[in-house]
C-alpha positions as CSV (number, residue, x, y, z in Angstrom):
1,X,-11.0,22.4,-36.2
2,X,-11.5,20.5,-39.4
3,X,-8.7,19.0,-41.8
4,X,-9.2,18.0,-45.5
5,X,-7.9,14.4,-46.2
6,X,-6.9,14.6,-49.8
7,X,-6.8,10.4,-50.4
8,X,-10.2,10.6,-48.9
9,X,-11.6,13.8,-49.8
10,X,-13.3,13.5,-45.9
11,X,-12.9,16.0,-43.4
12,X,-11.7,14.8,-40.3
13,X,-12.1,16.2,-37.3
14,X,-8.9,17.2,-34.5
15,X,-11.7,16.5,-31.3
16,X,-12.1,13.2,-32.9
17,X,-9.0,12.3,-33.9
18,X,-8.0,13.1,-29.7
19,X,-10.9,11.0,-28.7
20,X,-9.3,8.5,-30.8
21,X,-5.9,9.1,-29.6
22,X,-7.4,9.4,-25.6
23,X,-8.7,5.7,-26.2
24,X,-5.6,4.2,-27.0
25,X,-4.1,5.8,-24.4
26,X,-6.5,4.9,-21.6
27,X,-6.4,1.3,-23.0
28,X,-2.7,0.9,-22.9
29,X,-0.3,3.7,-21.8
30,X,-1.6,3.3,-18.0
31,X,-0.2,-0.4,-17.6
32,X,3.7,1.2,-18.3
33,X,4.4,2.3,-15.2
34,X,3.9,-0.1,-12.4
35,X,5.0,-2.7,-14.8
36,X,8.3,-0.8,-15.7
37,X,9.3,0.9,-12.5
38,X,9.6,-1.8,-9.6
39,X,10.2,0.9,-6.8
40,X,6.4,2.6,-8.1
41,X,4.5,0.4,-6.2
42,X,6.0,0.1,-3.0
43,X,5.3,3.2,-2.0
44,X,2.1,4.0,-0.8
45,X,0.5,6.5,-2.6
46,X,-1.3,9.4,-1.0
47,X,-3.8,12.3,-2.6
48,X,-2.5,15.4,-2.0
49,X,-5.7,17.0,-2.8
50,X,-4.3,20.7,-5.1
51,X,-3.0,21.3,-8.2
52,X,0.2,23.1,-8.5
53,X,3.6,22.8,-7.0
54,X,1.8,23.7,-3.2
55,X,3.4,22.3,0.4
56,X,1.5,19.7,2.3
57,X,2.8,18.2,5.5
58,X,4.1,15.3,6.7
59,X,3.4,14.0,9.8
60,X,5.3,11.9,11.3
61,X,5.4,9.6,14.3
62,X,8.4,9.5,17.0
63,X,6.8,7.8,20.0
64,X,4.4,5.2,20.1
65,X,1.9,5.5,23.4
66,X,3.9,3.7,25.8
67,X,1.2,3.0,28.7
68,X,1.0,-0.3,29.0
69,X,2.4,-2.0,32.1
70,X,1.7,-5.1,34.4
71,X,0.1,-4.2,37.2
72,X,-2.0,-5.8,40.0
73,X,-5.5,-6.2,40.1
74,X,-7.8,-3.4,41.4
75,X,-5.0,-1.1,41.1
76,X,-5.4,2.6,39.6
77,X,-4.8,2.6,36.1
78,X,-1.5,4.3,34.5
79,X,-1.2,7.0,33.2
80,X,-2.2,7.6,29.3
81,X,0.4,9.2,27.2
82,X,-0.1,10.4,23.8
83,X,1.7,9.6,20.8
84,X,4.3,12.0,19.8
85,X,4.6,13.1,16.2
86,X,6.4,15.8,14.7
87,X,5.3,17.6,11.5
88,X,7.5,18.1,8.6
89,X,6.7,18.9,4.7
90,X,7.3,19.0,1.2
91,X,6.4,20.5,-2.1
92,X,4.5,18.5,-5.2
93,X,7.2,18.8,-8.0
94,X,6.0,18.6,-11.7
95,X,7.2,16.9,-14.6
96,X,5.8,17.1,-18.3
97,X,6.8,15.3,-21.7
98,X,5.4,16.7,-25.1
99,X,3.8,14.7,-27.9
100,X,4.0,16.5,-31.3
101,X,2.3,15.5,-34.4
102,X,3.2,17.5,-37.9
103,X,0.1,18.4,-39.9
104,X,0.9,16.4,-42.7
105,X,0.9,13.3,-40.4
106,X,-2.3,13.6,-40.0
107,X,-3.5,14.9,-43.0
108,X,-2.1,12.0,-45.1
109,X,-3.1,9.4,-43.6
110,X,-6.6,7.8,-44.1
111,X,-7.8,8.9,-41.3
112,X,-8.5,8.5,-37.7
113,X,-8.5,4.5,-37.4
114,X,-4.9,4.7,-39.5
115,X,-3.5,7.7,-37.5
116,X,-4.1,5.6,-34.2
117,X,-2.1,3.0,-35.7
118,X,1.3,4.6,-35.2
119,X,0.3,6.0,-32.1
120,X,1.6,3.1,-29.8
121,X,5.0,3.6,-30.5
122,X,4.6,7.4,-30.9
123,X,3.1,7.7,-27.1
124,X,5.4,5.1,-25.7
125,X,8.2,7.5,-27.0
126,X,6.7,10.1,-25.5
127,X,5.5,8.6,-22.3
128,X,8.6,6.4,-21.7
129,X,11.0,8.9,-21.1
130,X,8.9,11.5,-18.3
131,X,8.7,7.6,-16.6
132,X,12.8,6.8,-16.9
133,X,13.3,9.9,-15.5
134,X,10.7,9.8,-12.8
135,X,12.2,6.5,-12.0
136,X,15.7,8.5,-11.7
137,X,14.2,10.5,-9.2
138,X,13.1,7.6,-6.9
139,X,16.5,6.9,-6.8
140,X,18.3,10.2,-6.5
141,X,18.7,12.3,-3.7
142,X,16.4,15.0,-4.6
143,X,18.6,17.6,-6.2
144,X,18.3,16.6,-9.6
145,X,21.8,15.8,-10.5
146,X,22.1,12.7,-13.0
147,X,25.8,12.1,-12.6
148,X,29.1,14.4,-11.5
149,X,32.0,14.6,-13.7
150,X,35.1,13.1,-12.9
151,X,37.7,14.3,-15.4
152,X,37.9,17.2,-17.5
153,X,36.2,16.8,-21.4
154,X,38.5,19.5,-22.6
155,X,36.2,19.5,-25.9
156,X,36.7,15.7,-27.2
157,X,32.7,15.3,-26.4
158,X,33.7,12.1,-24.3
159,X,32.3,12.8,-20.8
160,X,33.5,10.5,-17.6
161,X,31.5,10.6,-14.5
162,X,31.1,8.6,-11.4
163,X,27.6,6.7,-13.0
164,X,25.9,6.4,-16.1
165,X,22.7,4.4,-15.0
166,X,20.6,7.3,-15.4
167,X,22.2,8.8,-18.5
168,X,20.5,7.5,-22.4
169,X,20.6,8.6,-25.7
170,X,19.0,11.6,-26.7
171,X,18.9,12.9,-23.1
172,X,19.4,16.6,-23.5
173,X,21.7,17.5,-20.4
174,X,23.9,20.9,-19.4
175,X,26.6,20.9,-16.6
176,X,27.0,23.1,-13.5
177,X,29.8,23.9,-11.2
178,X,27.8,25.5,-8.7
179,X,26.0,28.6,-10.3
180,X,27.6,28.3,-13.6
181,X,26.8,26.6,-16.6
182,X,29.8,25.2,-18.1
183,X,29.0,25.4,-22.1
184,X,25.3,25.5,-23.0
185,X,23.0,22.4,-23.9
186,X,24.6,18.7,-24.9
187,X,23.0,15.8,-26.2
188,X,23.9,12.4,-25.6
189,X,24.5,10.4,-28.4
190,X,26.6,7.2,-27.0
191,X,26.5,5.6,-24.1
192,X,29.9,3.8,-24.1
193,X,30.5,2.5,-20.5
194,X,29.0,2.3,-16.9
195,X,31.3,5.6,-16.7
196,X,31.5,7.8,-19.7
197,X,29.1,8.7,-22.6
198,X,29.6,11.0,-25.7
199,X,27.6,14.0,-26.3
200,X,26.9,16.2,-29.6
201,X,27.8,20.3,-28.6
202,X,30.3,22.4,-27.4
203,X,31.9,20.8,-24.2
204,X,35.2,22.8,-23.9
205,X,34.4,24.2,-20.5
206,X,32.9,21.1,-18.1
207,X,35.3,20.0,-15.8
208,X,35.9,17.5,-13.0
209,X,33.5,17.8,-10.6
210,X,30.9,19.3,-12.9
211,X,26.7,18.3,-12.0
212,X,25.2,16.8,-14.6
213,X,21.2,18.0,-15.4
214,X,18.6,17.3,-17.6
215,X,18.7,20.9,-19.7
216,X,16.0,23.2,-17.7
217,X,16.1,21.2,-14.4
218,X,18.5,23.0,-12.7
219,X,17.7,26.4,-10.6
220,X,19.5,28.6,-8.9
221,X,20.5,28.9,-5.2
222,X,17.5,25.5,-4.9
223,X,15.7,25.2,-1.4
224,X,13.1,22.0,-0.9
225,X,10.4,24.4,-2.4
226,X,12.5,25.7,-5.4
227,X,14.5,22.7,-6.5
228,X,12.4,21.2,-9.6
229,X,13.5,17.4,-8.7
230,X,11.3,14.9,-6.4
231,X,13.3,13.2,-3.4
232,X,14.2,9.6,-3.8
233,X,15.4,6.9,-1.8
234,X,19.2,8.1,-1.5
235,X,17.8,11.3,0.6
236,X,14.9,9.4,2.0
237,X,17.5,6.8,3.3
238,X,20.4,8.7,4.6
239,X,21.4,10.1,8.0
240,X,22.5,13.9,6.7
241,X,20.4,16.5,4.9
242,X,20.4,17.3,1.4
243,X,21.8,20.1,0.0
244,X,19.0,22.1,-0.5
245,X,18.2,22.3,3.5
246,X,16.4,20.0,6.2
247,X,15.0,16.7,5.1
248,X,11.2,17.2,4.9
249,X,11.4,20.7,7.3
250,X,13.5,18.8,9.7
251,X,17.0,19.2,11.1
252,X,18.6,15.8,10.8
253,X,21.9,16.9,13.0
254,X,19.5,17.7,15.8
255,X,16.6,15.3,15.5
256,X,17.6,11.4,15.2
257,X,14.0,10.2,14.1
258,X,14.7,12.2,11.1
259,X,17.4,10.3,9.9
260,X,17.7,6.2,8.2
261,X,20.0,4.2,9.6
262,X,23.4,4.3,8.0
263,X,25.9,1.8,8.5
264,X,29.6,1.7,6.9
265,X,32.8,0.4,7.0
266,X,33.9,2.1,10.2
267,X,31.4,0.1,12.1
268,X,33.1,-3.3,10.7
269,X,36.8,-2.0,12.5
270,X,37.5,-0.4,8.4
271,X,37.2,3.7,7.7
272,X,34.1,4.8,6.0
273,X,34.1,5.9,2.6
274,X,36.9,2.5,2.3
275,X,34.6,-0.1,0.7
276,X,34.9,-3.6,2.1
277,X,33.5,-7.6,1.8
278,X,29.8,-8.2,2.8
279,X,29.6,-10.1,5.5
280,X,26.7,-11.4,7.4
281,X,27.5,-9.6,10.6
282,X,27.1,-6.5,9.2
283,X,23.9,-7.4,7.8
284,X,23.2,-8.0,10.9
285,X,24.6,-5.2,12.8
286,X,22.8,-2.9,10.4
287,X,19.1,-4.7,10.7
288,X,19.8,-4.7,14.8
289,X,19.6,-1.1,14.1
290,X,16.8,-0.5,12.7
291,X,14.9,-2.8,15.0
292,X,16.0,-0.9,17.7
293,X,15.6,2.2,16.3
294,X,12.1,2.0,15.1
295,X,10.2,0.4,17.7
296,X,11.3,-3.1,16.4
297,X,10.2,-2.9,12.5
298,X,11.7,-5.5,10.1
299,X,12.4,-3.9,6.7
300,X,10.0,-6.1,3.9
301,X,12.7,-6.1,1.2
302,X,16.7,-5.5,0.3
303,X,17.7,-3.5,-2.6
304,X,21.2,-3.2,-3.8
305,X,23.0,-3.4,-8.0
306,X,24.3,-6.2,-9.1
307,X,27.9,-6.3,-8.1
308,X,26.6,-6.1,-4.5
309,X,24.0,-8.9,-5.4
310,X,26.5,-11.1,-6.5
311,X,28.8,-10.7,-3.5
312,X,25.9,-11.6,-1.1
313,X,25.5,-14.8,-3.7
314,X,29.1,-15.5,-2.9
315,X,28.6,-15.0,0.5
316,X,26.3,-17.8,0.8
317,X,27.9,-19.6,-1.6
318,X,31.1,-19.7,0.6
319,X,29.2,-20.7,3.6
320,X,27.5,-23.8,2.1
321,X,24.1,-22.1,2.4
322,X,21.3,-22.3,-0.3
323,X,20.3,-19.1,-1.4
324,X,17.6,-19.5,-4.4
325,X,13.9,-19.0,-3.8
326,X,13.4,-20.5,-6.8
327,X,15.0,-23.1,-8.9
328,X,19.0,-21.3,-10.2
329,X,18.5,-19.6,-14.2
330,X,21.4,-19.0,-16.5
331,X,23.9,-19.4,-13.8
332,X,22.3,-16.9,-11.4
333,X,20.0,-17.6,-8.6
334,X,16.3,-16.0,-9.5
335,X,16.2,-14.8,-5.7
336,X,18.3,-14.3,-2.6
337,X,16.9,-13.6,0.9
338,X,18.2,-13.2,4.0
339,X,16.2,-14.9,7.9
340,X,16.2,-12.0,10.5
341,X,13.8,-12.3,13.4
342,X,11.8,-14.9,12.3
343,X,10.7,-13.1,8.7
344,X,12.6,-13.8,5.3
345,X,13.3,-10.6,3.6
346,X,13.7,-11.1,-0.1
347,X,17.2,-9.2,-1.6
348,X,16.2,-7.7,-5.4
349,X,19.0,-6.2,-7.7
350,X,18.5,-3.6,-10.2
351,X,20.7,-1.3,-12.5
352,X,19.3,1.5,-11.1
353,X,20.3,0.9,-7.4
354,X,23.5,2.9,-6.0
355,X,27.1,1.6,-6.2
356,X,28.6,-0.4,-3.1
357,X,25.3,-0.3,-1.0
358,X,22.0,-2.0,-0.2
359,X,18.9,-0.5,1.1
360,X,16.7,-2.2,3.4
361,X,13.5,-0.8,2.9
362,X,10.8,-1.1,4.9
363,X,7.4,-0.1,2.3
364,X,4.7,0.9,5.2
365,X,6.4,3.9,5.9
366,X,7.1,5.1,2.5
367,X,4.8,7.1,0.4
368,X,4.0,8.3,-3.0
369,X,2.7,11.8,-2.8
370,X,0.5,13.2,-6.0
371,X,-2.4,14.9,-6.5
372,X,-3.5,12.0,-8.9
373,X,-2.2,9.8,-11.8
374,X,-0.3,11.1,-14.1
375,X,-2.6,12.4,-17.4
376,X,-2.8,14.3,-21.0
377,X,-3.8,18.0,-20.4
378,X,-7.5,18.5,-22.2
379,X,-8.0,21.9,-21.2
380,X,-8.3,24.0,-24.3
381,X,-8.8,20.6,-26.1
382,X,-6.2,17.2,-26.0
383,X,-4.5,18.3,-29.7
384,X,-3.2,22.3,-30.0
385,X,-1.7,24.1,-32.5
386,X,2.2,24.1,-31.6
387,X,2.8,28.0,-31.9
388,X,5.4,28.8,-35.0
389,X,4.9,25.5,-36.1
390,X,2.6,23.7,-38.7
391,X,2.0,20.5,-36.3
392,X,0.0,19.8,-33.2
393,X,1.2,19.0,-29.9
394,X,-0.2,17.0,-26.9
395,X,1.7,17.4,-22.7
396,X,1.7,14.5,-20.7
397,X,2.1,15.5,-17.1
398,X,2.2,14.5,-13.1
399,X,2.5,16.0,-10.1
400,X,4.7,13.6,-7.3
401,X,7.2,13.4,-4.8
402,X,8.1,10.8,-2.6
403,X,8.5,10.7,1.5
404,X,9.1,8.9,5.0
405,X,7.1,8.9,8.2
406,X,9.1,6.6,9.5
407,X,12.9,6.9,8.1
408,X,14.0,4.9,11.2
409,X,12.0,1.6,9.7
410,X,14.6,2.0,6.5
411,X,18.5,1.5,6.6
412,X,21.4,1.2,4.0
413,X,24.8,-0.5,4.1
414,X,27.6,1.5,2.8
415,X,31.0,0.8,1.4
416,X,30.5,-2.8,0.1
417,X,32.8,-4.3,-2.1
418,X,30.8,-5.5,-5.5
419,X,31.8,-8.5,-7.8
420,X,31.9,-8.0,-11.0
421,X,33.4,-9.0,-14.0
C-alpha cells in the first residue's frame, strides 16, 4: 500500500513505514518489562511449545528418592525408590493491546524517519498498559477481579472498594455480582485514594460486594480453562482453591503438596482474619514450615507493601537490631533482611503486594509459562487497515500464565498489622 505525502510530494510506503516502526520497537520496547515488573524475572520461564490458549501439564514433585541409609560394609544395597510426582495443568491465557495510527498521522508528516519520532511515546502507551495489567495478574489470584466493592455508588460515580493498587486512569472496567453485570462499561477517570476512584458512566446499579473487571475479561460460569485471567502469586501461594476449581488440576482439600504454607493470626494464640503485630516468632514459625514442609527449602526472598515493611523496620528498630543492607535513604532503610538457617533472605516492598501479608517466595520452583516473548502480529502485514475507520492499527500480544511445582517451598503470613501514616 502506498500513501501520497503532500509536503513531500513522495510516496511512502505502509511495509516500510512498519519496518521502521519494528526497528524502534526491537531497539527499545523489549527492555520495559523486566525493568518495570520486579516479580517478571523471578520466575523461570518455560516454552510451552503451541500457539493458542491449549493445556500443558505441570509436573510436579512430592517425594524426593529417599534411599539413602548408613549401612555396613559388604552389606546388600537398599532398596531404590522412585521419586513421586503428581501431574497437574494449566491453560496459556492471552492478552493483546492495540496501536492505532489515523491516516492523516501518517500522511502529514515528512515521512518515515519523522513518523518514528513520535513512536516512543505512542508504543510505550500502547505497550505499558498490556504490561500493568500483566503485572496485575502476577499478583492476583487468577480470576481476574481488580478490586470488590465495598459500599453502594448509588450513581455519584465515586466507587469504594477494598484496593485500588491495580485500578488507573483510563482503565475501562464493568462490575459483576455473580452473573450479572451491574450497569454497562465505566471508565476511570480519578484515582482519589488507596480505596475509592471516580468513574465516567452510568453506575446506579453496582453495589457492595460488586467484582470489579477490566470490560471483556469477565466470562461466565469461568473454570481454569475458560477464565481469561493468568494465576498469580495470591492463588499460587495459598492453601484453598480458587474459585474457578482445583489449583493446577489438583484438589488442595485432599492433597497437601498442593497447597503454600499459610500462616495467620490463630497460630500466634489471635483468630484469623483479626490482624495483629509482626513479630519475629511468627516469622519464624511460618519459615519452620516451609522447611519442614518442602524437604528443607529456604525461600530466596520476602515480599510484602509498605505498611507491612515498615512494621518489620519497627520491629528491628525496637529490638536494637540493624536492619539496612545498605547505608539508610530519606529516612527509610534501602533494605531489610531477615537470618534463617544460616542464609539472609532479603525483604522487598512494593505497592503492588497484598494488604497485611508477606510472601516468602522461594523463585526455583516458580515458573513463567509462554509460548515465547511477547510480539507485534505481522501476519497479513505489521500495519492494517482498522475496518470502518480511516486509520491503521498494529496488536501487541503474549501468551503466559504463571505456576508452582513446588507450592510447599513458598509460604505467606497473614493478618499483619501495617504502619502507616
Amino acid at each position: 500500500m502506498a500513501i501520497i505525502s503532500p509536503s513531500t510530494s513522495n510516496t511512502l510506503y505502509l511495509s516500510g513505514l512498519a519496518n521502521v516502526i519494528k526497528d524502534k520497537y526491537n531497539t527499545d520496547v523489549p527492555k520495559l518489562i523486566p525493568m518495570q515488573i520486579f516479580l517478571w524475572d523471578y520466575f523461570k520461564p518455560k516454552l510451552v511449545p503451541f500457539e493458542g490458549e491449549g493445556k500443558f501439564n505441570v509436573m510436579m514433585q512430592t517425594a524426593l528418592n529417599e534411599s539413602a541409609v548408613a549401612t555396613a560394609e559388604m552389606t546388600a544395597l537398599p532398596g531404590g525408590l522412585v521419586p513421586a510426582f503428581a501431574k497437574g495443568y494449566l491453560y496459556l491465557k492471552k492478552m493483546i493491546a492495540r496501536m492505532v495510527i489515523s491516516k492523516e498521522s501518517i500522511v502529514l508528516t515528512q515521512g518515515p524517519n519523522a513518523m518514528v519520532k513520535g513512536l516512543p511515546n505512542l508504543m510505550d502507551s500502547t505497550i505499558k498498559p498490556w504490561m500493568l495489567n500483566l503485572e496485575a495478574y502476577m499478583h492476583l489470584a487468577g480470576e481476574g477481579v481488580l478490586a470488590t466493592c465495598t459500599a453502594d455508588d448509588n450513581g455519584s460515580g465515586l466507587l469504594t472498594v477494598d484496593d485500588t493498587r491495580f485500578i488507573r486512569v483510563g482503565m475501562p472496567l464493568k462490575c459483576y455480582a455473580a452473573d450479572t453485570i451491574h450497569d454497562g462499561e465505566v471508565v476511570v477517570t480519578a484515582v482519589n485514594s488507596a480505596t475509592t476512584f471516580t468513574v465516567s458512566g452510568t453506575s446506579t446499579a453496582i453495589a457492595n460486594g460488586d467484582l470489579v473487571y477490566l470490560s471483556g475479561s469477565w466470562v461466565t460460569s469461568s473454570a481454569i480453562a475458560t477464565v481469561m485471567a493468568p494465576q498469580g502469586i495470591e492463588t499460587i501461594i495459598d492453601e484453598t482453591d480458587p474459585h474457578y476449581g482445583d489449583f493446577q488440576g489438583l484438589d488442595r482439600a485432599t492433597l497437601s503438596y498442593a497447597s503454600a504454607i499459610i500462616r495467620d493470626m490463630s497460630d500466634a494464640g489471635g483468630s484469623a482474619g483479626t490482624n495483629g503485630a509482626l513479630t519475629k516468632m511468627r516469622i519464624v514459625h511460618l519459615l519452620d514450615s516451609i522447611w519442614k514442609a518442602s524437604s528443607h527449602a529456604v525461600p530466596h526472598f520476602g515480599y510484602c507493601g509498605l505498611g507491612v515493611f515498615n512494621a518489620l523496620a519497627q520491629l528491628y528498630d525496637n529490638a536494637n537490631q540493624p536492619t539496612a543492607l545498605m547505608p539508610a535513604k530519606d529516612g527509610l532503610p534501602s533494605g531489610l533482611e531477615f537470618q534463617y538457617h544460616g542464609r539472609a533472605i532479603p525483604i522487598v516492598s512494593s505497592p503492588n503486594a497484598k494488604k497485611n501479608a508477606m510472601f516468602f517466595i522461594n523463585k526455583d520452583y516458580l515458573f513463567r509459562y509462554s509460548n515465547g516473548d511477547p510480539k507485534w502480529d505481522d501476519e497479513g502485514g505489521f500495519l492494517r487497515p482498522l475496518e470502518d475507520y480511516h486509520a491503521f492499527q498494529a496488536v501487541y500480544y503474549g501468551y503466559n500464565n504463571f505456576g508452582s511445582t513446588m507450592p510447599e517451598s513458598s509460604g505467606r503470613l497473614n493478618d499483619i498489622t501495617e504502619i502507616t501514616f
